[in-house]
C-alpha positions in Angstrom: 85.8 73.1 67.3 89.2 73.9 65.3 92.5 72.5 66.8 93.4 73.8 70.4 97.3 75.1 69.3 98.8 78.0 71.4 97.4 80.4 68.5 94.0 79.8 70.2 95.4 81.5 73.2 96.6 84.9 70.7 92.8 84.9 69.6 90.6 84.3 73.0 92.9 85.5 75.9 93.7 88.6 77.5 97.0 89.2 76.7 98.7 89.3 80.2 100.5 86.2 79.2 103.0 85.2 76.9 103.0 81.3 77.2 105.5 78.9 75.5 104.6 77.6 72.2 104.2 74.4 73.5 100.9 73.1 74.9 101.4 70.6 78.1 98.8 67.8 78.0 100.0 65.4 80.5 101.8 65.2 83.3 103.3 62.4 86.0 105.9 63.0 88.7 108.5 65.6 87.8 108.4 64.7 83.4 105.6 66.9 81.8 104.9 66.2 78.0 103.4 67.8 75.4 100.8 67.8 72.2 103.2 66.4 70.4 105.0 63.9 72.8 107.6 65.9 73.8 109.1 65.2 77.4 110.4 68.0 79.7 112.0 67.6 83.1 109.9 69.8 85.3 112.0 71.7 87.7 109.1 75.0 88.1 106.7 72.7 90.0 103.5 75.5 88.2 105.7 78.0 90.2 106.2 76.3 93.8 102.6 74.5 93.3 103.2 71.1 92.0 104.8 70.0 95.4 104.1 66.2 95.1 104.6 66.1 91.3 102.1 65.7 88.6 99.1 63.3 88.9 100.4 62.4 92.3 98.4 58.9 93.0 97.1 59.8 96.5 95.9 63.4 95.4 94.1 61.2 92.0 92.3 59.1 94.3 91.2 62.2 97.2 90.0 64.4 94.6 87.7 61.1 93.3 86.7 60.4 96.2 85.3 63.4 97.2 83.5 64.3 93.8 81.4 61.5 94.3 80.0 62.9 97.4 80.5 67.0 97.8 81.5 70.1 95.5 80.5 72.9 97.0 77.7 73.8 99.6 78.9 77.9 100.4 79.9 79.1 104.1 76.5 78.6 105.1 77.8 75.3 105.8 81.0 73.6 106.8 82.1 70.3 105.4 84.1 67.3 106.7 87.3 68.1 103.8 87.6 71.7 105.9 87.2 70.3 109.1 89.8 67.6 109.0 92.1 69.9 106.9 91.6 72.9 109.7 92.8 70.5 112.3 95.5 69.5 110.4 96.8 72.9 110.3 96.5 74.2 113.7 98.1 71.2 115.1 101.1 71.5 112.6 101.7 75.3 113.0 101.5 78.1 115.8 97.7 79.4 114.6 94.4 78.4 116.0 92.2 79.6 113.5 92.4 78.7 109.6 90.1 81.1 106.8 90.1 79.3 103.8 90.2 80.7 100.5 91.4 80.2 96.6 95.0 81.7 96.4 97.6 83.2 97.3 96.5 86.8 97.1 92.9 86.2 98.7 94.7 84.8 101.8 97.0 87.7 102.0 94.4 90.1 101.2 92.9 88.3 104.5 96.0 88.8 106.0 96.0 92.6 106.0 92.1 92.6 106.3 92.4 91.4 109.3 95.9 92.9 110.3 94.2 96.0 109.9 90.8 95.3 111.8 92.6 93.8 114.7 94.1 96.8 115.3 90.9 98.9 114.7 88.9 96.8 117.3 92.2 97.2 120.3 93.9 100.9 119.2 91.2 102.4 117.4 91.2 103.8 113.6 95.2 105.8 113.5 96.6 102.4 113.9 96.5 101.8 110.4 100.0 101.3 108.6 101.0 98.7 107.3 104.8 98.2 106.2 106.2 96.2 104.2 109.7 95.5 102.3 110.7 96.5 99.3 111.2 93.8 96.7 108.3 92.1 97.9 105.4 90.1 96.5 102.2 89.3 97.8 99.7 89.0 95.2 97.6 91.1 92.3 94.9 92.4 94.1 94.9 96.3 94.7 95.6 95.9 98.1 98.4 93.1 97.8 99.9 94.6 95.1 100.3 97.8 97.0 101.6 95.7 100.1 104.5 94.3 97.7 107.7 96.0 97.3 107.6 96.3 93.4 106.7 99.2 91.9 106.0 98.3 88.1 102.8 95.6 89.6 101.4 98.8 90.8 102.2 101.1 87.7 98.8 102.2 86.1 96.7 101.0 88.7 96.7 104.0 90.5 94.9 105.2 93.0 96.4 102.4 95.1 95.7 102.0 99.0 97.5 104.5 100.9 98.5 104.1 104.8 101.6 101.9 103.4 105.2 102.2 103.8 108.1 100.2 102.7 111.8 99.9 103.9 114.8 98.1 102.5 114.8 94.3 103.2 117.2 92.9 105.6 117.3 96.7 107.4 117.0 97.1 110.8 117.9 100.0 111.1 115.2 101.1 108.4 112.7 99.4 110.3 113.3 100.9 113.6 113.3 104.6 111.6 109.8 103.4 109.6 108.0 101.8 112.6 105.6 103.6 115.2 102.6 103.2 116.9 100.7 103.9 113.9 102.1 100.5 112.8 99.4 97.7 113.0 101.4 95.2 110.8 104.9 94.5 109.5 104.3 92.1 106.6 107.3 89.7 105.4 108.2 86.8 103.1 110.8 84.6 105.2 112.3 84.3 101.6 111.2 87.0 98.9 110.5 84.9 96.0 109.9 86.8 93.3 112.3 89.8 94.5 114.9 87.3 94.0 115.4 84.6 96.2 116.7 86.5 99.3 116.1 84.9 102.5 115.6 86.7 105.6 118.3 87.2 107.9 117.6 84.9 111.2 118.4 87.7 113.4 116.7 90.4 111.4 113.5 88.7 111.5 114.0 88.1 114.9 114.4 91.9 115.6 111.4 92.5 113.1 109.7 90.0 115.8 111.1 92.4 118.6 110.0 95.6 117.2 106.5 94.7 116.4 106.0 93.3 119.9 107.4 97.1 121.6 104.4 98.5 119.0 102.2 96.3 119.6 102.1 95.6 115.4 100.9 92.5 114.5 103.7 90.3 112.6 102.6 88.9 109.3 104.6 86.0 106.8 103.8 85.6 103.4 104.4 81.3 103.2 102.8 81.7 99.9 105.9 80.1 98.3 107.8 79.1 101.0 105.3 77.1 102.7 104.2 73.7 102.8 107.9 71.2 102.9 109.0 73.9 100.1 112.8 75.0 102.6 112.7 71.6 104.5 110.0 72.7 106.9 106.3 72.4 106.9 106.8 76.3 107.0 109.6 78.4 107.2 109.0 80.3 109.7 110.3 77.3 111.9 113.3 77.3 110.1 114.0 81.2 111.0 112.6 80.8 114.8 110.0 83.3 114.9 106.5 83.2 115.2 104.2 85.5 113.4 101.0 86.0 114.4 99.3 86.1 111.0 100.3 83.7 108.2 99.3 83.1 104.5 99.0 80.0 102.7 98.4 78.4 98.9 100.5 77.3 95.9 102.0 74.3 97.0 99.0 74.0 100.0 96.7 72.2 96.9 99.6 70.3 95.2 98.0 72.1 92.1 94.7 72.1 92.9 93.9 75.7 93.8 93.3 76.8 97.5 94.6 79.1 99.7 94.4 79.5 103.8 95.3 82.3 106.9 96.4 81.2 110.0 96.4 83.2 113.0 95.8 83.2 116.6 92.7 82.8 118.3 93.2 86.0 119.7 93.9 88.0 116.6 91.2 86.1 114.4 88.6 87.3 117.1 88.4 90.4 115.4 86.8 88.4 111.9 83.4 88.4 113.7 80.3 86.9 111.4 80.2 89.1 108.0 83.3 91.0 107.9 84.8 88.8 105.6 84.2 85.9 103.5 84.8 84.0 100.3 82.4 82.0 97.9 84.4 79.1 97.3 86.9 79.4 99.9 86.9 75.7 102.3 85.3 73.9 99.8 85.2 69.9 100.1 87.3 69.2 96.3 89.9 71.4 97.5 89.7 71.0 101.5 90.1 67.0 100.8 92.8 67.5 98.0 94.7 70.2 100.4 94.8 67.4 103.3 96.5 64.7 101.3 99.0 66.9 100.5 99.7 67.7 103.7 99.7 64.2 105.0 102.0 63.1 102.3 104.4 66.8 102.8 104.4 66.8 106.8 106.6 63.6 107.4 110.0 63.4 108.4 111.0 61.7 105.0 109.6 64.2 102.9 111.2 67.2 104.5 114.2 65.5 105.4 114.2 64.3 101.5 113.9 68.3 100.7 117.2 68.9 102.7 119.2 66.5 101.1 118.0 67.0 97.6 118.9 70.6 98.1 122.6 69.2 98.7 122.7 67.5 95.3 120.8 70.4 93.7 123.7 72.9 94.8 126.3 70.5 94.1 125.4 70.3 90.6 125.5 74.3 90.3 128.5 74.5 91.5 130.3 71.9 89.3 128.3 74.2 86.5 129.6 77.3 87.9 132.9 75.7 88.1 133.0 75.0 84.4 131.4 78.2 83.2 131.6 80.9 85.7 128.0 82.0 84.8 126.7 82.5 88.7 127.6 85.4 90.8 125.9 83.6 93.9 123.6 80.6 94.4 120.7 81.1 97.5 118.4 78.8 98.3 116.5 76.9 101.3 115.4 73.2 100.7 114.0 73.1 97.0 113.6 76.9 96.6 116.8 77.7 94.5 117.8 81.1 93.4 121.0 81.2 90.8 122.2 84.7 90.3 123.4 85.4 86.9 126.9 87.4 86.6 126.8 90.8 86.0 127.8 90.3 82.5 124.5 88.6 81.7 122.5 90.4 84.6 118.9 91.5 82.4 119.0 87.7 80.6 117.8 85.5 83.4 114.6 84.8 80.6 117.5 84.1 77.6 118.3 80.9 79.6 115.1 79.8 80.7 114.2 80.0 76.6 117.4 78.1 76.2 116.5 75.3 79.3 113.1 75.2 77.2 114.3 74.7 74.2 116.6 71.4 75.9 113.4 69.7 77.5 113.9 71.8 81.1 111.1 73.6 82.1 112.0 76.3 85.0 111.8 79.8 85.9 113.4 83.3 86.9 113.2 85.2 89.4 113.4 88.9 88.5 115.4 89.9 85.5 118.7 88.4 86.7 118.1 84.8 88.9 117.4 81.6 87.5 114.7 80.2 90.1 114.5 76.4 90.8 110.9 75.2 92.4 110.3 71.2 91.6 108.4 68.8 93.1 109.4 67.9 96.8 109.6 64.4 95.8 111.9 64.9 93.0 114.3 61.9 91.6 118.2 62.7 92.6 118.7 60.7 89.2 115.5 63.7 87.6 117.9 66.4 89.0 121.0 65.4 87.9 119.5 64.5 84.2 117.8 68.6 84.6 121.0 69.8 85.4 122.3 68.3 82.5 120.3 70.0 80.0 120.5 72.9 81.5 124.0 72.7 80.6 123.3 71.9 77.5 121.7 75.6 77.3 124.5 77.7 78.7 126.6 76.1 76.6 124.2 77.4 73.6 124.6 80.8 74.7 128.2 80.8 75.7 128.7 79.6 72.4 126.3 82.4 70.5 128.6 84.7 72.3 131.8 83.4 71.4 
């Protein structure tokens, strides 16, 4: 076999990627290095999925355990890893039914599956619509790329699901105009991660909550990225104080080993009756065990209250950037999801200064064209941020200093 360099990638992958020229080979905590024993400070967590760090002990020793016993078995059976994990879940959350499944996108696509057939079985078939926001992002598939607010995920895909509708986030007033008995769901990211980092409004969402209740529309939250500790709650919807009735699951759910889970109510998931939906893989015992670990290191009062204060710290380090640079037009963020809006002057360059954090030993990410976007590990080192922030520093003072 030749040597596995990132050319291999150029000469056996689709192309849908462009990753860096470097090729991670190990990680542990928040420091990732690579091939050739390079170290990077880790601040993109594999986009809001690393949540305890890399080669996290506990998650090591669950994922052992259970390949010595169970890998996979199919939905004609249930497993001990998904039993324990279900219960985990509907006593930490509003739901009290879990699906399980692989990502992010499957459990939306379960989302508005069901949003929609929930509707079907208690309106009948013109309560169909679905609306969503725009600068949303829900997943790949047809369907959740349709859902999501971003045109250019759906350019050249066309023919895309119809009977959706999307309004300005943050707009009540929109809403109220868009919404109608026709409406079987109103789907929402607490905080629309890719569009930006723009958290909801706590008294929009609680209108959005309002409206769907006089339509009798179900309520549905993406938690994709914003769940699991990620804004200082288990989920985020706790934070905002409203419930949905429908909520998705994944990234951070595995700690970076891939699975994905809806929750709803017992009264909504009545309407999944035996073969209208299902997944190969989906609750299976590597994942199921690995996904319960997580959540018993994530759901304690020290790790969420740790994601509060290292939020402080992380802010505090932006500004004294900001201070010295004047590079940020606005900083949003909730617990360790962190959102630095560049200044109009470098708005369309967001992926100049993640090169340029690269190219330092700081691995992170953006957020649309203009946001640098902050995911690490929950259990980040306050000395690991202030020593990120540091060379990410060292970066804008690269390109200040090209454009001097």
């Amino acid at each position: 076999m030749t040597e596995l360099t990132r050319s291999v990638f150029d000469d056996v992958m689709v192309p849908n990627y462009n990753p860096q020229q470097m090729v991670p080979v190990r990680g542990e905590g928040t420091r990732v290095w690579d091939q050739d024993g390079n170290e990077f400070i880790d601040f993109a967590g594999g986009i809001a999925v690393n949540c305890v760090g890399h080669n996290h002990p506990k998650l090591v020793a669950a994922l052992k355990e259970q390949a010595d016993k169970l890998w996979h078995l199919s939905n004609v059976y249930t497993n001990e890893p998904a039993l324990e994990l279900g219960q985990k879940l509907t006593e930490a959350t509003f739901a009290d039914r879990v699906f399980y499944c692989n990502s992010g996108a499957e459990a939306n696509e379960a989302a508005f599956k069901l949003a929609r057939k929930y509707a079907f079985d208690n309106f009948g078939p013109e309560k169909n619509e679905i609306i969503a926001f725009e600068k949303a992002f829900h997943g790949r598939t047809l369907f959740t790329v349709s859902v999501g607010g971003q045109p250019k995920y759906r350019e050249g895909f066309e023919p895309a699901p119809g009977g959706i509708n999307h309004v300005p986030f943050n707009d009540i007033e929109a809403l109220k105009a868009a919404i109608s008995d026709k409406t079987c769901a109103v789907v929402m990211e607490p905080i629309q991660g890719e569009g930006g980092i723009i958290p909801a409004d706590p008294e929009f969402a609680k209108a959005v909550r309002e409206l769907c209740d006089e339509h009798n529309a179900l309520l549905v939250f993406d938690e994709v990225q914003t769940g699991v500790g990620r804004t200082g709650h288990l989920y985020a919807y706790e934070g905002l104080g409203v419930t949905p009735d429908i909520l998705s699951t994944a990234k951070a759910l595995g700690g970076g080993f891939p699975v994905g889970a809806m929750l709803t109510t017992a009264k909504v998931a009545a309407s999944f009756v035996m073969g209208t939906h299902g997944s190969t893989y989906g609750g299976n015992p590597l994942a199921c065990k690995v996904a319960s670990t997580v959540l018993d290191i994530v759901n304690t009062p020290e790790t969420l209250d740790g994601v509060n204060a290292k939020n402080k710290l992380f802010l505090q380090g932006l500004d004294a950037l900001n201070a010295k640079f004047e590079i940020f037009k606005e900083v949003r963020s909730a617990g360790l999801l962190i959102g630095a809006e560049l200044v109009e002057k470098f708005h369309g360059r967001a992926g100049e200064f993640n090169k340029a954090a690269h190219a330092n030993g700081l691995m992170m990410l953006v957020a649309g064209p203009n946001v640098l976007r902050f995911t690490p590990s929950l259990l980040v080192e306050d000395a690991e941020i202030e020593a990120g922030l540091a060379r990410l520093e060292k970066a804008i003072e690269q390109i200040l200093a090209a454009e001097a």
